[in-house]
PDB file of N, CA, C and O in Angstrom:
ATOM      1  N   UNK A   1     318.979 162.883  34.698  1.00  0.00           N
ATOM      2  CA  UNK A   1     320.194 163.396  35.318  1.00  0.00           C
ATOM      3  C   UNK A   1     319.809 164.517  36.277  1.00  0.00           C
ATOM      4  O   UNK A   1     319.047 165.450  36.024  1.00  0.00           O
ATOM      5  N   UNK A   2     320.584 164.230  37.647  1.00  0.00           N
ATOM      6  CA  UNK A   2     319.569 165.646  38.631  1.00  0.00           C
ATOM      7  C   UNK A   2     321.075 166.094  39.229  1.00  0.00           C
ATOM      8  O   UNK A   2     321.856 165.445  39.926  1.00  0.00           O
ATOM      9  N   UNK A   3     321.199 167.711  38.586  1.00  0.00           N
ATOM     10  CA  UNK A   3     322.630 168.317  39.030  1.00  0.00           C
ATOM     11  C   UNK A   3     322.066 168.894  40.193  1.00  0.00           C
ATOM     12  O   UNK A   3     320.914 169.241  39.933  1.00  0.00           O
ATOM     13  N   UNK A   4     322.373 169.144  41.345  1.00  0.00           N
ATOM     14  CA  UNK A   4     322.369 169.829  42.236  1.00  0.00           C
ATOM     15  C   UNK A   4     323.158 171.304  42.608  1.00  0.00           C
ATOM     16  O   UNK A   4     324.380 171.244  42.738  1.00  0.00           O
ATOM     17  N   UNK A   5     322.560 172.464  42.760  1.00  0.00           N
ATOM     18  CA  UNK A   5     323.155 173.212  42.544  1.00  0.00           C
ATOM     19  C   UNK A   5     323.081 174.074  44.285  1.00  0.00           C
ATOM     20  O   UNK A   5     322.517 173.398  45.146  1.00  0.00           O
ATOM     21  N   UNK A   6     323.569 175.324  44.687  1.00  0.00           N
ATOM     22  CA  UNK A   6     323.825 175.841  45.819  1.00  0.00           C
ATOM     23  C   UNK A   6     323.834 177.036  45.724  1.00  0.00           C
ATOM     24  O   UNK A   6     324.175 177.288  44.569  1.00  0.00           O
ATOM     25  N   UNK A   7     323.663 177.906  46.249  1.00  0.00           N
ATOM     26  CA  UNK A   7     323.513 179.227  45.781  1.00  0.00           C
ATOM     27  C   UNK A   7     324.809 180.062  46.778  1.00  0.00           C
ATOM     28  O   UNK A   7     324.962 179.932  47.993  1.00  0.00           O
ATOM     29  N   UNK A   8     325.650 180.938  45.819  1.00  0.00           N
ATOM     30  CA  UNK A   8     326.059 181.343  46.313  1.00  0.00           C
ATOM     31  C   UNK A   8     326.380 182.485  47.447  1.00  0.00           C
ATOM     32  O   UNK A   8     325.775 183.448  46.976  1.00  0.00           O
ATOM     33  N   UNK A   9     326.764 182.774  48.230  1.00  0.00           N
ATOM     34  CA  UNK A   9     326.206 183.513  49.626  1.00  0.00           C
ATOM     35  C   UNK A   9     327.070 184.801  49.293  1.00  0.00           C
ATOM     36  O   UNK A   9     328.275 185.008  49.438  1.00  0.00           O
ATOM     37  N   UNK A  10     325.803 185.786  48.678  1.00  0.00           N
ATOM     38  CA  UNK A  10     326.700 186.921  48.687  1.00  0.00           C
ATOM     39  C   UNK A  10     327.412 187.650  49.876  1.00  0.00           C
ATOM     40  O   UNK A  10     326.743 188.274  50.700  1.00  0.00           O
ATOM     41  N   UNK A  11     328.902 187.558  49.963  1.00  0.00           N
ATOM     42  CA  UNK A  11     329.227 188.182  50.793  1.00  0.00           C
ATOM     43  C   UNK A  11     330.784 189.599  50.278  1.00  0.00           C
ATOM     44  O   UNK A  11     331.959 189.770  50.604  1.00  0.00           O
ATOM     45  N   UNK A  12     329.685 190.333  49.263  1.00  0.00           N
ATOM     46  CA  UNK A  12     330.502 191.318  49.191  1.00  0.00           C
ATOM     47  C   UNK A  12     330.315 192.744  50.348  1.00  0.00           C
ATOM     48  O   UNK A  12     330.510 193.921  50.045  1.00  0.00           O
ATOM     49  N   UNK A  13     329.909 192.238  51.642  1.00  0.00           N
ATOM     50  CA  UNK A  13     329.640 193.426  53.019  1.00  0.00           C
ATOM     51  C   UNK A  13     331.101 193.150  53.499  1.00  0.00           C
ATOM     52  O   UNK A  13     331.724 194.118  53.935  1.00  0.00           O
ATOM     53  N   UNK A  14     331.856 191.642  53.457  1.00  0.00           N
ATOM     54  CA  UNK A  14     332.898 191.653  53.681  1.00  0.00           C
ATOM     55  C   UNK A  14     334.211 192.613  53.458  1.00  0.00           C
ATOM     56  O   UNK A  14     335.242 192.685  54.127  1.00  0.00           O
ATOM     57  N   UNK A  15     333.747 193.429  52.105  1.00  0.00           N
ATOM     58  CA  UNK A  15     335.197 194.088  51.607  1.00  0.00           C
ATOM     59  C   UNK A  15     334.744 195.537  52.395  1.00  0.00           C
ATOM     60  O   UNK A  15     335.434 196.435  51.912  1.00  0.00           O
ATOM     61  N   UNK A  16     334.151 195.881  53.069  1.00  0.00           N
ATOM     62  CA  UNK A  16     333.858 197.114  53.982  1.00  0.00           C
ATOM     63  C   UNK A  16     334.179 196.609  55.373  1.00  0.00           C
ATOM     64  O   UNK A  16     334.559 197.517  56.112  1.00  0.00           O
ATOM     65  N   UNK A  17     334.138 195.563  55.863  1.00  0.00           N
ATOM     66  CA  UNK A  17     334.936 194.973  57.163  1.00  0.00           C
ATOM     67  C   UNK A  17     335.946 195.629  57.941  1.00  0.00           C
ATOM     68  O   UNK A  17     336.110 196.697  57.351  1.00  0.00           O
ATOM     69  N   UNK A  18     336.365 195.612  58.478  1.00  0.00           N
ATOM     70  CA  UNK A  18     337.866 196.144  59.065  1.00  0.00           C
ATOM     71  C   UNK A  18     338.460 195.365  59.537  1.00  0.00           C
ATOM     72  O   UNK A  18     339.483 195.653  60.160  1.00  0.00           O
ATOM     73  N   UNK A  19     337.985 194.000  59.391  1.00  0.00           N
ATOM     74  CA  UNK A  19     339.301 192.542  59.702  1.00  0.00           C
ATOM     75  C   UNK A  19     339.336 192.825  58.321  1.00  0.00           C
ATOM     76  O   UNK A  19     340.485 192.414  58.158  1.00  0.00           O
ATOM     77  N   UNK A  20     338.996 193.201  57.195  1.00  0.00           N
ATOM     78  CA  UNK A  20     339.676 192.636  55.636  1.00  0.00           C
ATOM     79  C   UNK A  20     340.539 193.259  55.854  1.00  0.00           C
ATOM     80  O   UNK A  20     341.544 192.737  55.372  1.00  0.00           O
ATOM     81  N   UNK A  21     340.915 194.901  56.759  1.00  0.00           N
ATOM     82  CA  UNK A  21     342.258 195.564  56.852  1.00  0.00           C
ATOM     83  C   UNK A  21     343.133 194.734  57.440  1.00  0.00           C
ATOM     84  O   UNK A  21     344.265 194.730  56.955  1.00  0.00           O
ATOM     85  N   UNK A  22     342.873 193.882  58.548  1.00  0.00           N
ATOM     86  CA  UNK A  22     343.451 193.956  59.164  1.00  0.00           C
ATOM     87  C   UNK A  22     344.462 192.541  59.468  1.00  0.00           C
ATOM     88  O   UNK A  22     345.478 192.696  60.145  1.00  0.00           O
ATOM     89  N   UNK A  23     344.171 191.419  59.020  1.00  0.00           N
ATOM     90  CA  UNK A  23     344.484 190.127  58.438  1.00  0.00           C
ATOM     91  C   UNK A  23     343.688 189.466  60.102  1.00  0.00           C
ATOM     92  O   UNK A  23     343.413 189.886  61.226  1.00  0.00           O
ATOM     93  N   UNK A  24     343.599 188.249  59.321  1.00  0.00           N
ATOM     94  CA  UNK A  24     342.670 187.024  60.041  1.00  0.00           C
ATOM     95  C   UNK A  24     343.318 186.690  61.101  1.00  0.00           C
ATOM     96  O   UNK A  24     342.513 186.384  61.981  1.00  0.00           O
ATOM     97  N   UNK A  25     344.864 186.562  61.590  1.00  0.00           N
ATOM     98  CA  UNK A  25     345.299 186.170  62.763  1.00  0.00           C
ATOM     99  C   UNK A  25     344.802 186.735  64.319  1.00  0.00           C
ATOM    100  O   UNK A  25     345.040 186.176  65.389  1.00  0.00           O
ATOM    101  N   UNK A  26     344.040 188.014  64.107  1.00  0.00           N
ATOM    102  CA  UNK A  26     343.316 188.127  65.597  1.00  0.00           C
ATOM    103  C   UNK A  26     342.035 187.815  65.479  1.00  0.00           C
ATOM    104  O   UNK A  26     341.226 188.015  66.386  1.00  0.00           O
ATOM    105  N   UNK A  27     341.719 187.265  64.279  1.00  0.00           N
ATOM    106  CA  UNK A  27     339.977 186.755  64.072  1.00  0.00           C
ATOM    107  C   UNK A  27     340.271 185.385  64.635  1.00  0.00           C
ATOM    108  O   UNK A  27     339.853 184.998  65.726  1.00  0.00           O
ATOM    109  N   UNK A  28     340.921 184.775  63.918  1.00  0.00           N
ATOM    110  CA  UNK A  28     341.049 183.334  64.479  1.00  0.00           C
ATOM    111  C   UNK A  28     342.300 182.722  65.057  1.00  0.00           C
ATOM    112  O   UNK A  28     343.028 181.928  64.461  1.00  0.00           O
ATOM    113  N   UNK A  29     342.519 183.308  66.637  1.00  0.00           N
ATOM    114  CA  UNK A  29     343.788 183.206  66.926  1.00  0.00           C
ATOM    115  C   UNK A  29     343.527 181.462  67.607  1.00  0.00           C
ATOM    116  O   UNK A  29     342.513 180.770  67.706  1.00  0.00           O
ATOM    117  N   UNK A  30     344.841 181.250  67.942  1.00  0.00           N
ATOM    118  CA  UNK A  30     344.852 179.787  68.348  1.00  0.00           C
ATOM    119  C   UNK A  30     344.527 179.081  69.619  1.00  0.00           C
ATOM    120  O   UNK A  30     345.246 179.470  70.539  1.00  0.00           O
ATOM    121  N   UNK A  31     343.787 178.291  69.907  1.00  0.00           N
ATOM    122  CA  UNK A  31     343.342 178.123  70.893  1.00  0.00           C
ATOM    123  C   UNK A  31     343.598 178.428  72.093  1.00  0.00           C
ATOM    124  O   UNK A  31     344.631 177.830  72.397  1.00  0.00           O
ATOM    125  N   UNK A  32     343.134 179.176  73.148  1.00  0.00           N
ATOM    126  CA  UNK A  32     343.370 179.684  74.620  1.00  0.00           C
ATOM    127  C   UNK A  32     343.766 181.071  74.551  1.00  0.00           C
ATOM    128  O   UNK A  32     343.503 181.832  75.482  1.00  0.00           O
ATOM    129  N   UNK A  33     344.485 181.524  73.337  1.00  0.00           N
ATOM    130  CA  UNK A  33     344.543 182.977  73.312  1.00  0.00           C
ATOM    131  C   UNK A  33     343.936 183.959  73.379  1.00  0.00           C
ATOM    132  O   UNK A  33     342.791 183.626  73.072  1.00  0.00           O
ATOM    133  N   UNK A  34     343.947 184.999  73.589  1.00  0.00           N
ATOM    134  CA  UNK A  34     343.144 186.189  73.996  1.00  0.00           C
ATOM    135  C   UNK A  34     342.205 186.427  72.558  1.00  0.00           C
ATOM    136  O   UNK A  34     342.609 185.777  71.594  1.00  0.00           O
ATOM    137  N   UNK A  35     341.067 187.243  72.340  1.00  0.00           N
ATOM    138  CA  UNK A  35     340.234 187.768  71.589  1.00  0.00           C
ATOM    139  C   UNK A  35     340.374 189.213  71.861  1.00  0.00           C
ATOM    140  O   UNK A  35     339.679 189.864  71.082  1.00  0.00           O
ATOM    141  N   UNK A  36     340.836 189.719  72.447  1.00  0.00           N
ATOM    142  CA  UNK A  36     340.512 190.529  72.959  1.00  0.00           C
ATOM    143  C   UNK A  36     340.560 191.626  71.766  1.00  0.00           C
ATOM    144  O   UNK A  36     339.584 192.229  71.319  1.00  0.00           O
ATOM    145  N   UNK A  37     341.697 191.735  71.412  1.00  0.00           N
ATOM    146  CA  UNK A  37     341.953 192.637  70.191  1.00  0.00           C
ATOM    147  C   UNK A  37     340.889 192.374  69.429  1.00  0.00           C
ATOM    148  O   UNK A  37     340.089 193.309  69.404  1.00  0.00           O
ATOM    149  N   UNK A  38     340.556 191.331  68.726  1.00  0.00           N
ATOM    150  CA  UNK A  38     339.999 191.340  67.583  1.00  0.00           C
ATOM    151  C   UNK A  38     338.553 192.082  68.010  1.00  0.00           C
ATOM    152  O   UNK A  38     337.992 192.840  67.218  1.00  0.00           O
ATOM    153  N   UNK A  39     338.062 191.817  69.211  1.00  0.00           N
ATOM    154  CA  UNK A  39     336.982 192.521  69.830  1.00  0.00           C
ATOM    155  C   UNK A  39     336.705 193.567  69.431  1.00  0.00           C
ATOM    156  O   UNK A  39     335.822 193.903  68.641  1.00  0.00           O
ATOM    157  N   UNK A  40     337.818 194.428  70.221  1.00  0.00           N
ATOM    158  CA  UNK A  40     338.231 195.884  69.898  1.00  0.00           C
ATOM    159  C   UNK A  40     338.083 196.623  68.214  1.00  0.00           C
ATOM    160  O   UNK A  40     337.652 197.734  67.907  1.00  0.00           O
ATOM    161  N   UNK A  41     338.541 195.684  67.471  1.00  0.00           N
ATOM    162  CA  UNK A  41     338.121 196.094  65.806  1.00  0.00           C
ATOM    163  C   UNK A  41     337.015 195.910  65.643  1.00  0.00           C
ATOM    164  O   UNK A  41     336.504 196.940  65.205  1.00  0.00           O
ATOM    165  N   UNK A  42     335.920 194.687  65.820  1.00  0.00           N
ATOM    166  CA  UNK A  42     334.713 194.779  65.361  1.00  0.00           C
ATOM    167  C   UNK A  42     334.041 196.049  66.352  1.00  0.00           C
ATOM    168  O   UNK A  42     333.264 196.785  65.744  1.00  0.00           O
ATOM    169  N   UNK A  43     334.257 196.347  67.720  1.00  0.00           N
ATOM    170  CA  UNK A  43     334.022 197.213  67.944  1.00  0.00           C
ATOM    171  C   UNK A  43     333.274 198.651  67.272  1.00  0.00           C
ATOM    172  O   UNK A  43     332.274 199.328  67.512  1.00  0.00           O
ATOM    173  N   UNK A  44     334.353 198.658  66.336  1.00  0.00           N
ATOM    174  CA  UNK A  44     334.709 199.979  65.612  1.00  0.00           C
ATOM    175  C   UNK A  44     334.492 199.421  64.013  1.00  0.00           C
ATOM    176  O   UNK A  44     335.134 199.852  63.055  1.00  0.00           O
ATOM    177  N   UNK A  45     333.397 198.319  63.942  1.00  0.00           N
ATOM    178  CA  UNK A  45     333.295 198.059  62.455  1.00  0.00           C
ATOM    179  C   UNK A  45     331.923 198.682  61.446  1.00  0.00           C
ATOM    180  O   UNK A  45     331.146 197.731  61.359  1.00  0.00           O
ATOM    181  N   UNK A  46     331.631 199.294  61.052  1.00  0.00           N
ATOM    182  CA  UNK A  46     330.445 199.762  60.855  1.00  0.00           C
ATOM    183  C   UNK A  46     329.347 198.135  60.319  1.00  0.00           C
ATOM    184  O   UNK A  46     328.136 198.167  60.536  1.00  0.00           O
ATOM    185  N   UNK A  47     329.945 196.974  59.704  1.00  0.00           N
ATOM    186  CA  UNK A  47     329.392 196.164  59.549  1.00  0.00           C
ATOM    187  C   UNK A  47     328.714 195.191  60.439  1.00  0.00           C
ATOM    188  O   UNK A  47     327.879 194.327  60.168  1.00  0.00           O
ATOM    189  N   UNK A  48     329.313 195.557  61.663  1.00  0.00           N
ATOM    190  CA  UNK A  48     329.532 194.011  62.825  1.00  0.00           C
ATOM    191  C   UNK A  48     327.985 193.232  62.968  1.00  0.00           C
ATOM    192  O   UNK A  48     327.774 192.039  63.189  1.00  0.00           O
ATOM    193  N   UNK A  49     327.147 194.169  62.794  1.00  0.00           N
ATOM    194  CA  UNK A  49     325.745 193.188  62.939  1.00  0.00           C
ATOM    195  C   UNK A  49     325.763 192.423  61.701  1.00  0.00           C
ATOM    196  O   UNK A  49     325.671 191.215  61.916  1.00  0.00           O
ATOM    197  N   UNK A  50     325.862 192.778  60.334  1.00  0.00           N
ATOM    198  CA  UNK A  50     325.947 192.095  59.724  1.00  0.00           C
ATOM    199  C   UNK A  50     326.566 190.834  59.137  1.00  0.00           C
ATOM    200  O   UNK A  50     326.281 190.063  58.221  1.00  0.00           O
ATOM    201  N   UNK A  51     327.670 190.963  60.176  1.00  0.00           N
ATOM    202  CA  UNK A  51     328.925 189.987  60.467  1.00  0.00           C
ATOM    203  C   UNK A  51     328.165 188.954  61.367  1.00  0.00           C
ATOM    204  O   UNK A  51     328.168 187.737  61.183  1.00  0.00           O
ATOM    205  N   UNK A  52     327.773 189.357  61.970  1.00  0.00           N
ATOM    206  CA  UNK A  52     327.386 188.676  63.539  1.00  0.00           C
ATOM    207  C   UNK A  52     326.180 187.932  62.479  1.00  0.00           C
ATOM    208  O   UNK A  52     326.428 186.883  61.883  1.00  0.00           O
ATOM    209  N   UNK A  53     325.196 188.472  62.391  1.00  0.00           N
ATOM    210  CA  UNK A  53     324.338 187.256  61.208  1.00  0.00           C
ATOM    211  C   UNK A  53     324.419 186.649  60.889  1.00  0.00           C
ATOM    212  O   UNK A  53     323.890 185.574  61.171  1.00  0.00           O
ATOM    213  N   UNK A  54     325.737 187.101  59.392  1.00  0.00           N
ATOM    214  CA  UNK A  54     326.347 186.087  58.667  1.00  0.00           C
ATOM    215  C   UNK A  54     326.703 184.705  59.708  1.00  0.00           C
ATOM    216  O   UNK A  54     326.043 183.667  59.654  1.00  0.00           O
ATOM    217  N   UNK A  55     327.647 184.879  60.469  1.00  0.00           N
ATOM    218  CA  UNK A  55     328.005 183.840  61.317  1.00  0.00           C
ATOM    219  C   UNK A  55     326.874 183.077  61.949  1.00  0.00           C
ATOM    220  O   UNK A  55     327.015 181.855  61.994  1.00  0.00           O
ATOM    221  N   UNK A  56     325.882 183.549  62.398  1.00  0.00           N
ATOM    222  CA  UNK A  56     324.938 182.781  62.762  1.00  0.00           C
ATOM    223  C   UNK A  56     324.119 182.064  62.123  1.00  0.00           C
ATOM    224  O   UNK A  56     323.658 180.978  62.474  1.00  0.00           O
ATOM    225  N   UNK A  57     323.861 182.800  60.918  1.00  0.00           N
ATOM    226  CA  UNK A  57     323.196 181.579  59.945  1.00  0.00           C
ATOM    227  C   UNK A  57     323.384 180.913  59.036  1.00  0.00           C
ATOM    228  O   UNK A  57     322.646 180.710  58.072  1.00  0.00           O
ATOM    229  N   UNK A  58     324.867 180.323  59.368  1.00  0.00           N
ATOM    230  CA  UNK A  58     325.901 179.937  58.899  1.00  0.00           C
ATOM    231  C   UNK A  58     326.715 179.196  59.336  1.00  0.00           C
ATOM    232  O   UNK A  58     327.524 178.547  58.674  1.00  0.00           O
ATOM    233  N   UNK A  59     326.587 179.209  60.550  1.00  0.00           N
ATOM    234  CA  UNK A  59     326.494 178.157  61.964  1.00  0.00           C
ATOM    235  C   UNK A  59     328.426 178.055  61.830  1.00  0.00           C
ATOM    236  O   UNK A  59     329.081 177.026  61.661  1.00  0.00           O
ATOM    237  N   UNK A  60     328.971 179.533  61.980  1.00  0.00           N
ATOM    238  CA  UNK A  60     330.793 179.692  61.530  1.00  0.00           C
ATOM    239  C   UNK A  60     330.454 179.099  63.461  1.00  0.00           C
ATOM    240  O   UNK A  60     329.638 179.397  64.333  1.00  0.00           O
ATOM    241  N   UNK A  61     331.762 178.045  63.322  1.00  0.00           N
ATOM    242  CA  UNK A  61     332.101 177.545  64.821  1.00  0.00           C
ATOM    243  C   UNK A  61     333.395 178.163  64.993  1.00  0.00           C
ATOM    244  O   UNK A  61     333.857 178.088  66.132  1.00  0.00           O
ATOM    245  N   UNK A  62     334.236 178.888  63.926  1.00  0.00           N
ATOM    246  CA  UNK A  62     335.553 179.350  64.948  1.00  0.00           C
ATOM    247  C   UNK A  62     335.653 180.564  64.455  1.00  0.00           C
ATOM    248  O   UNK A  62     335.018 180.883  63.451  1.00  0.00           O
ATOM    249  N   UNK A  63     336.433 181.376  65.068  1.00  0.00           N
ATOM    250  CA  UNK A  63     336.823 182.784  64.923  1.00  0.00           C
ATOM    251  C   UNK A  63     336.118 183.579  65.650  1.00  0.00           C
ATOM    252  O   UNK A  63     335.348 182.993  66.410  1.00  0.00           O
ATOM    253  N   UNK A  64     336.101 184.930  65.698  1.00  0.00           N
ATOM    254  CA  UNK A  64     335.190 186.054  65.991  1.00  0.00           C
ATOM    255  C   UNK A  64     334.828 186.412  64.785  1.00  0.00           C
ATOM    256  O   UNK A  64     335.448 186.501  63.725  1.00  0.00           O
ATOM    257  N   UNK A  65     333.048 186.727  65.283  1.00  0.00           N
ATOM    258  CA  UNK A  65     332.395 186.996  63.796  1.00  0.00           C
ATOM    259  C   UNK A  65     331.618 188.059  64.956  1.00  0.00           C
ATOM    260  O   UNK A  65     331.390 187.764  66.129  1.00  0.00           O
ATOM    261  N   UNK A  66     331.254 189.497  64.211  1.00  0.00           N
ATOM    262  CA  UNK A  66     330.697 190.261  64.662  1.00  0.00           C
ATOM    263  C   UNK A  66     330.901 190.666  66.275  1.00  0.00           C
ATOM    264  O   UNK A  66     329.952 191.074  66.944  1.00  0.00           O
ATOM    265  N   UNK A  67     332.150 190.518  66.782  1.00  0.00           N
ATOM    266  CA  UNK A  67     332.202 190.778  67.923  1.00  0.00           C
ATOM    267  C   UNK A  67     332.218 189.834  69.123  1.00  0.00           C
ATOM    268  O   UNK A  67     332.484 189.998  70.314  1.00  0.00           O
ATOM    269  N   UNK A  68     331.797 188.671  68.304  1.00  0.00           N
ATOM    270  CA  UNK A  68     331.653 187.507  69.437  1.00  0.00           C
ATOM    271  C   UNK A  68     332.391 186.425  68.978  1.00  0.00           C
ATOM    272  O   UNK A  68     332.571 186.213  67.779  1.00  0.00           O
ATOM    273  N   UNK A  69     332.873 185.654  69.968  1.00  0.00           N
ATOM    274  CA  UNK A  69     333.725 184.355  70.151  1.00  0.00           C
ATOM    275  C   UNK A  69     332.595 183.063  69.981  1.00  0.00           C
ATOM    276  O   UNK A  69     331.412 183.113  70.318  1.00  0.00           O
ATOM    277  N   UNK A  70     333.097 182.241  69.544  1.00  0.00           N
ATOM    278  CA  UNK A  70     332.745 180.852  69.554  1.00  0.00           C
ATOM    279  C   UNK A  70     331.409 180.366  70.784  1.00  0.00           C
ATOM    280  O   UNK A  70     330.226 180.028  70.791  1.00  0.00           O
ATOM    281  N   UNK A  71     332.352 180.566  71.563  1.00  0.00           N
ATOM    282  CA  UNK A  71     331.758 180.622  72.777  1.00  0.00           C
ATOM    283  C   UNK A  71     330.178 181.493  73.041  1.00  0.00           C
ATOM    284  O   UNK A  71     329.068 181.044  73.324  1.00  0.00           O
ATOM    285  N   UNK A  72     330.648 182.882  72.811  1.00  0.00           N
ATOM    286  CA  UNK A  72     329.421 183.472  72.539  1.00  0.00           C
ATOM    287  C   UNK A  72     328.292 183.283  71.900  1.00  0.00           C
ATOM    288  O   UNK A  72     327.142 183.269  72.339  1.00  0.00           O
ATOM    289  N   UNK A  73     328.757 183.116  70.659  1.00  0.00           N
ATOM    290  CA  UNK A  73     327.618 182.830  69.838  1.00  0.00           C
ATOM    291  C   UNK A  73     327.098 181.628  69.822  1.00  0.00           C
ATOM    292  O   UNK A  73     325.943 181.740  69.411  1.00  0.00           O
ATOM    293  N   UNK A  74     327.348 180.548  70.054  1.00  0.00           N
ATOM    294  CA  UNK A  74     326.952 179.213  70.988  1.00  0.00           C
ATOM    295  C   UNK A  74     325.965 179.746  71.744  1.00  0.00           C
ATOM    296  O   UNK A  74     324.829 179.852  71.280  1.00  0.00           O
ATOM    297  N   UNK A  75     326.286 180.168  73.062  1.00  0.00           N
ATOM    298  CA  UNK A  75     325.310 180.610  73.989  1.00  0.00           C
ATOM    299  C   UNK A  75     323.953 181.720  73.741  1.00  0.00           C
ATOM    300  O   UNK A  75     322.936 181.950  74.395  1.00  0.00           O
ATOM    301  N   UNK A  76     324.450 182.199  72.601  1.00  0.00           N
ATOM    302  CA  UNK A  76     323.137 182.980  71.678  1.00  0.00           C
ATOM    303  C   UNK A  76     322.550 181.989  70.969  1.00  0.00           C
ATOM    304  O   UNK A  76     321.327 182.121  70.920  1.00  0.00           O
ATOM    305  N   UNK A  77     322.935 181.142  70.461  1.00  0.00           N
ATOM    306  CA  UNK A  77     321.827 179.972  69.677  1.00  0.00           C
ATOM    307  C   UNK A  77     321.118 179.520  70.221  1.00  0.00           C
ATOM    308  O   UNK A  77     319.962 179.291  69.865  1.00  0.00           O
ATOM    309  N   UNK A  78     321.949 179.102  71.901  1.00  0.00           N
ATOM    310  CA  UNK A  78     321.332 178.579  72.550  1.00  0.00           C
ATOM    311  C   UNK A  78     320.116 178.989  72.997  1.00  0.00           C
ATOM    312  O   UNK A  78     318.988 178.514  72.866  1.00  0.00           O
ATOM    313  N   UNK A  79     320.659 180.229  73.707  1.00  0.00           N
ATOM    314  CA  UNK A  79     319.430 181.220  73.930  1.00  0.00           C
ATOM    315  C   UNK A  79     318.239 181.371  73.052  1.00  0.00           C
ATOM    316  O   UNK A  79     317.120 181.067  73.466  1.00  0.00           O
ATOM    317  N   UNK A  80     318.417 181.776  72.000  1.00  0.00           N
ATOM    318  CA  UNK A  80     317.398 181.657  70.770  1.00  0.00           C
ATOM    319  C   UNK A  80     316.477 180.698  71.142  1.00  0.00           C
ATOM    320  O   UNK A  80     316.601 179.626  71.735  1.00  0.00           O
ATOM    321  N   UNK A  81     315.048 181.586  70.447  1.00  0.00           N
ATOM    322  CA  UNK A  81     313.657 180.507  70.695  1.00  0.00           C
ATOM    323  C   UNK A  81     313.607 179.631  69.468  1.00  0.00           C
ATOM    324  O   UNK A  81     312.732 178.772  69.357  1.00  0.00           O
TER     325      UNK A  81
END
């Protein structure tokens, strides 16, 4: 019998965030809408690199994670050697 198991991804850096203040609707607003705000909070997040990580090696395709859009962080993978 072969259980497969996964490890779970600690993400208690999340509860120091300032989207956990602030609710998810300017993290992941709906398509074509502005980011702009949510920008502005990670801005001012003491976590955001660690956010920005998480999302990257983690391959998150929507929302703002650490300051950057979808879009962004796409074009940083890309970039990446």
């Amino acid at each position: 019998m072969h259980i497969e198991t996964t490890a779970t991804p600690d993400l208690s850096w999340q509860e120091g965030a300032l989207c956990a203040q602030t609710g998810g609707d300017f993290f992941f607003p709906e398509p074509g809408s502005s980011v702009r705000d949510a920008k502005r909070i990670c801005a001012l997040c003491p976590i955001r690199s660690t956010c920005l990580e998480f999302a990257l090696s983690n391959d998150e395709r929507f929302g703002v994670w650490g300051g950057l859009s979808e879009k962004e962080r796409l074009a940083l993978r890309r970039a990446a050697p």
